[in-house]
N, C-alpha and C positions, 0 to 999 in steps of 0.2 A: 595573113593566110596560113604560113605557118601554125599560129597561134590556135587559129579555129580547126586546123586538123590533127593539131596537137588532144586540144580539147573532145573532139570529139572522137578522136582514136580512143580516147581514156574512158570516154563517155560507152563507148562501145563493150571496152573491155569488161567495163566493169558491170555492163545487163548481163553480157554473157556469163560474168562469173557467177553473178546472184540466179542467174538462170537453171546454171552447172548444178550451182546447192543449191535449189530447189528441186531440178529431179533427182536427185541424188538425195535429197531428203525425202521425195516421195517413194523411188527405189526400196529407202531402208524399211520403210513405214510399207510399202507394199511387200517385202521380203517378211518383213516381224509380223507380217496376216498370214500369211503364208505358211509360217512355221507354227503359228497358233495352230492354222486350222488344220495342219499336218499332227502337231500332239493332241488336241483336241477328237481328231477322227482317226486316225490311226495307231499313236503311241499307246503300249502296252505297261512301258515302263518295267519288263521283265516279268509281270503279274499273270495273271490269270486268262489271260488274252481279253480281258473287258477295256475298252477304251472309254472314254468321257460319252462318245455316241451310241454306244451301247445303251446306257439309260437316258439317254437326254434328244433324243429324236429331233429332228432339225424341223418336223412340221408343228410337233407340239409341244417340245422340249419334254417332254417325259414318256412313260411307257404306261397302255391302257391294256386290260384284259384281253381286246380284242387282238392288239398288238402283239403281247406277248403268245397266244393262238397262231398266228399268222405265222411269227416266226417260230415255235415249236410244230409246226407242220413243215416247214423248212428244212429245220435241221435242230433236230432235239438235243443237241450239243453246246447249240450257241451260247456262249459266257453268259447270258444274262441267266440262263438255269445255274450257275455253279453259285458254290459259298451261299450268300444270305440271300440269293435268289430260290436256293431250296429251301423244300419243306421243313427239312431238319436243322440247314447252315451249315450238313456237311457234302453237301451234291446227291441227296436221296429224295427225288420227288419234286413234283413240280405242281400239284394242285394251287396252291396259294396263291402263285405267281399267274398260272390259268384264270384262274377264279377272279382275283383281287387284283394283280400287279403290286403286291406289295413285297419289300426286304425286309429281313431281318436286321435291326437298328442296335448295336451294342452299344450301350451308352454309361461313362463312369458315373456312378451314384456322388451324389455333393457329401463334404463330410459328417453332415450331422442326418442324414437319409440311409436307412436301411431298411431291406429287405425283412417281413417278419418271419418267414416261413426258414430265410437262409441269412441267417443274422453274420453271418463273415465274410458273406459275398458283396465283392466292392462293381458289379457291376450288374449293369440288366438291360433284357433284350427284349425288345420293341417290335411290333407290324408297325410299319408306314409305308407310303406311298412316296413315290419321286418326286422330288416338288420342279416342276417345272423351269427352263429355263429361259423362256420366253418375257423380256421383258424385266430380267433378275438375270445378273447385278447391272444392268446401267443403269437403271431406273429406283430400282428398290434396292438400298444397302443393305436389309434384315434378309440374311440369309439361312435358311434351314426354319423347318415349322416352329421350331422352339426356339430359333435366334442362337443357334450355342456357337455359331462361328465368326470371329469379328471382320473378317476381311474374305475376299474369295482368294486369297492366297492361302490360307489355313483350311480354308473350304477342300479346297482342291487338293493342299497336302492330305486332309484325310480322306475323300475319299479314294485317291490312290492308294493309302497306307490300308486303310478299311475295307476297300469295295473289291478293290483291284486288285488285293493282297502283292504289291508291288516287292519288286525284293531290293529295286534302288530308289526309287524316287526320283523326286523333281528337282532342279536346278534351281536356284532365284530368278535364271534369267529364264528357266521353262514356264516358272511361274506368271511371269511379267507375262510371256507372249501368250499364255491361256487367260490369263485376266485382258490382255487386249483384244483377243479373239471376242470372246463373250460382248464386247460393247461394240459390233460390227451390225451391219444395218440386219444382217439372217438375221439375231437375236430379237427384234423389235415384231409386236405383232401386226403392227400398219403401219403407213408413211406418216397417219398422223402422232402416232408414239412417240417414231422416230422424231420427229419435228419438235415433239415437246422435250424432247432429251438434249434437242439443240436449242434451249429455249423459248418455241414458243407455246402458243396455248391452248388445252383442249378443252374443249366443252361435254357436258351430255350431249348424245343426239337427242335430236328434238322429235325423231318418229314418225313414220307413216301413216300405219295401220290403228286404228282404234285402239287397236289393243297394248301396239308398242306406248302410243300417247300415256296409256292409264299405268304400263306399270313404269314408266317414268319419273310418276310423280310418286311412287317409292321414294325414288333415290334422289329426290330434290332434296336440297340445302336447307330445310326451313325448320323453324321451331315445332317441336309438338303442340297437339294442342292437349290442355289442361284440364281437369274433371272441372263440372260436368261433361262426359263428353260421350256419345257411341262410339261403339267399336269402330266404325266407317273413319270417323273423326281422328283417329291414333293413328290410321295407315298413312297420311303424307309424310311424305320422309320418312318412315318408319328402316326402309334398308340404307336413307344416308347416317343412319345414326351410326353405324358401324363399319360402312363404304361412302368415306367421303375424300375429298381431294381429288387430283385429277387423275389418278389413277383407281382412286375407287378401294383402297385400299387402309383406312385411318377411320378411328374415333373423330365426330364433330363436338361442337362447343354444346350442341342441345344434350347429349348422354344422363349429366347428371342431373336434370331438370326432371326424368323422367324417375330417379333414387337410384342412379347405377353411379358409385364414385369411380369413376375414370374419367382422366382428361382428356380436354383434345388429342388429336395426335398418338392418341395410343394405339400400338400395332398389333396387342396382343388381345384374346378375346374367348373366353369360353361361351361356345353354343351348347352344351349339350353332350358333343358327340362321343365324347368318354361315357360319358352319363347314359345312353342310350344305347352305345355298345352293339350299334346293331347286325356286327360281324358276328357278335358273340366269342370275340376276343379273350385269350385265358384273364381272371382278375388276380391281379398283382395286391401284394398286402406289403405297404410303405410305412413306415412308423418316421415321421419328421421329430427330429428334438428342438424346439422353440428356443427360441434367447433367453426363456426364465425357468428354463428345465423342464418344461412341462413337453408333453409328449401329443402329437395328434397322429391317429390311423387314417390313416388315405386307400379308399380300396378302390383301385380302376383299371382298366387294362392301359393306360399310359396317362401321367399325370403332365406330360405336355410344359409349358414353362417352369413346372417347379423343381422341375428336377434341374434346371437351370440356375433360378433361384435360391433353391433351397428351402424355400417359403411355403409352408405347409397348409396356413389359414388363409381363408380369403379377405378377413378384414373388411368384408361388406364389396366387394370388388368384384369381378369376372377378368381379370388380367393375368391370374396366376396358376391356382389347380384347376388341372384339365386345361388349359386355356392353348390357344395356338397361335403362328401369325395370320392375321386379317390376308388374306390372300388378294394379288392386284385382281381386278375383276375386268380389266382392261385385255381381251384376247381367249376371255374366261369360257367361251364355245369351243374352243380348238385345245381346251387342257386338260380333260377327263382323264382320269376320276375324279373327287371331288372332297376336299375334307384330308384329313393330316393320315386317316386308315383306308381311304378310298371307299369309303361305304356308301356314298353315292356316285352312281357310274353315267349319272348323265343330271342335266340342270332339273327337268323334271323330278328325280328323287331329291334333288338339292333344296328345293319347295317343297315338298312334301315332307322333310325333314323339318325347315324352318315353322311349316303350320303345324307340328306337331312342338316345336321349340315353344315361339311366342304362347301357344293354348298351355303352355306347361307353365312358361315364369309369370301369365300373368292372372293364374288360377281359371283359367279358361272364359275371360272376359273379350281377350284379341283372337278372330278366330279368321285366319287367312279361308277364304274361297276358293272353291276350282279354278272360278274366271279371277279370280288374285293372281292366284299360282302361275298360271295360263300367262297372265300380262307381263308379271315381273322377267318367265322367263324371253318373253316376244321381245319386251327390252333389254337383254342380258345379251342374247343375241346380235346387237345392233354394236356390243361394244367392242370392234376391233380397234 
């Protein structure tokens, strides 16, 4: 008898202790959210009074024209007008921001990339738009449109040091609880994101409406089909060639079947919209120096990965000048604008872009439709 109350005295002790450290691990783990979403929405870090929710909105993780309206009716003060939210990048005006939602992006030039006009300037300033943080970083490690930050712990030192004109900075451990913030179920744009970020798996929706069915077969997984073929005949799969995965976000296996060499899995991608400029953004003149000394002019309003790079030529590619990251398309209704300048402000202009794209790369043979246009965005919509 002893024996068994001995035993189960110990038996006792010992759920209660693993009990103990269990709340007391979720204690910490609720504490360390806590403090995220406290630096996350309130910390200044001695800067500019801009916090991380300043730009990063907790409905659509970034800031829309209309948005930034809303809150300049409010109060024309608000951190998001100061520094590279102004006109100028030194607090004089706020059109830009009205108009576009875009910052001013200061970015160092790679070493063998200059400027022609100002050949000893080691750096150059960009229009972008805020890239969203819906669904980035839990889900997608390729951070910033041009990929230039390896971790969101550098992400986030710069844009404190950058955005926020911080005068102390971050801690390792400030860092850590803003990088666990970020992967907290807010961040996700549905339960089914969320689900897949816990491993399991999501599909296309399969659609309702007529329309959602047709532009579906967009973004289905399948091979192109091969000349002879009509234009009708190129459109299956036509948007999985460049949104594929289960976030809709990656190059598939078909790409270079169609003479685009990129591989699977590539994040990166020129449509156009340097090319097409249709901000009418100032054009920037880049002079790249090649590995065999030879020189190429780049004229764009932002050459996008290569300035990451340093890679001036495209080498038969769209991965590099001009190019951007493939954006998740998973939540992609709730994150206007649209594109690395924000030149399109809603999915409709985002189609109307692309029918101008495709009739451009492929001498005007693929020529997207109203009821194209119409479908892909009915199913674009569908994908929370």
């Amino acid at each position: 008898m002893r024996k068994s109350s001995f035993l189960f005295g110990a038996l006792v002790v010992t759920l209660l202790g693993a009990t103990a450290g269990w709340l007391a691990g979720q204690g910490q783990s609720v504490s360390n959210r806590e403090d995220g979403k406290r630096l996350f929405e309130r910390e200044t870090f001695g800067g500019n009074g801009r916090t991380c929710r300043t730009c990063h909105s907790s409905e659509t993780g970034t800031v829309s024209p209309q948005d930034a309206q809303q809150r300049f009716a409010i109060n024309p003060h608000d951190p998001l007008f100061l520094h590279d939210g102004s006109d100028d990048g030194q607090g004089h005006g706020v059109n830009r921001m009205l108009t576009d939602a875009t910052i001013l992006m200061t970015l160092q030039l790679p070493s063998n990339v200059r400027l022609a006009d100002h050949p000893g300037q080691r750096t150059v300033t960009l229009r972008r738009g805020i890239p969203t943080t819906l669904n980035t970083p839990a889900l997608d490690p390729v951070l910033m449109v041009d990929g230039r930050q390896p971790t969101l712990e550098a992400q986030a030192t710069g844009a404190i040091h950058d955005h926020a004109q911080a005068l102390t900075g971050a801690t390792g451990k400030e860092l850590t609880r803003l990088h666990e913030f970020q992967l907290t179920d807010a961040f996700f744009s549905s339960p089914a994101v969320r689900n897949l970020a816990h491993g399991g798996a999501l599909d296309l929706p399969q659609g309702r409406t007529d329309s959602e069915k047709r532009g579906r077969k967009f973004f289905e997984n399948v091979p192109p089909n091969l000349p002879p073929i009509t234009p009708d005949d190129f459109k299956p799969g036509l948007c999985a060639a460049c949104h594929s995965g289960p976030l809709l976000n990656q190059t598939n296996e078909f790409l270079p079947l169609v003479g685009v060499n990129v591989p699977a899995g590539t994040r990166f991608q020129s449509v156009l919209v340097s090319e097409f400029n249709k901000l009418d953004n100032p054009i920037l003149h880049f002079i790249f120096t090649n590995p065999d000394g030879s020189e190429t002019l780049l004229d764009t309003p932002d050459p996008g990965r290569a300035l990451i790079t340093g890679v001036g030529q495209e080498f038969g590619t769209f991965d590099n000048v001009n190019a951007f990251k493939i954006p998740v398309l998973r939540g992609v209704r709730r994150t206007a604008p649209y594109f690395h300048d924000n030149s399109a402000k809603t999915l409709e202009e985002v189609m109307n872009h692309y029918t101008q794209f495709f009739a451009t790369v492929t001498g005007g043979f693929l020529v997207l439709t109203p009821q194209d246009e119409a479908d892909i965005v009915a199913f674009m919509k569908l994908l929370d």
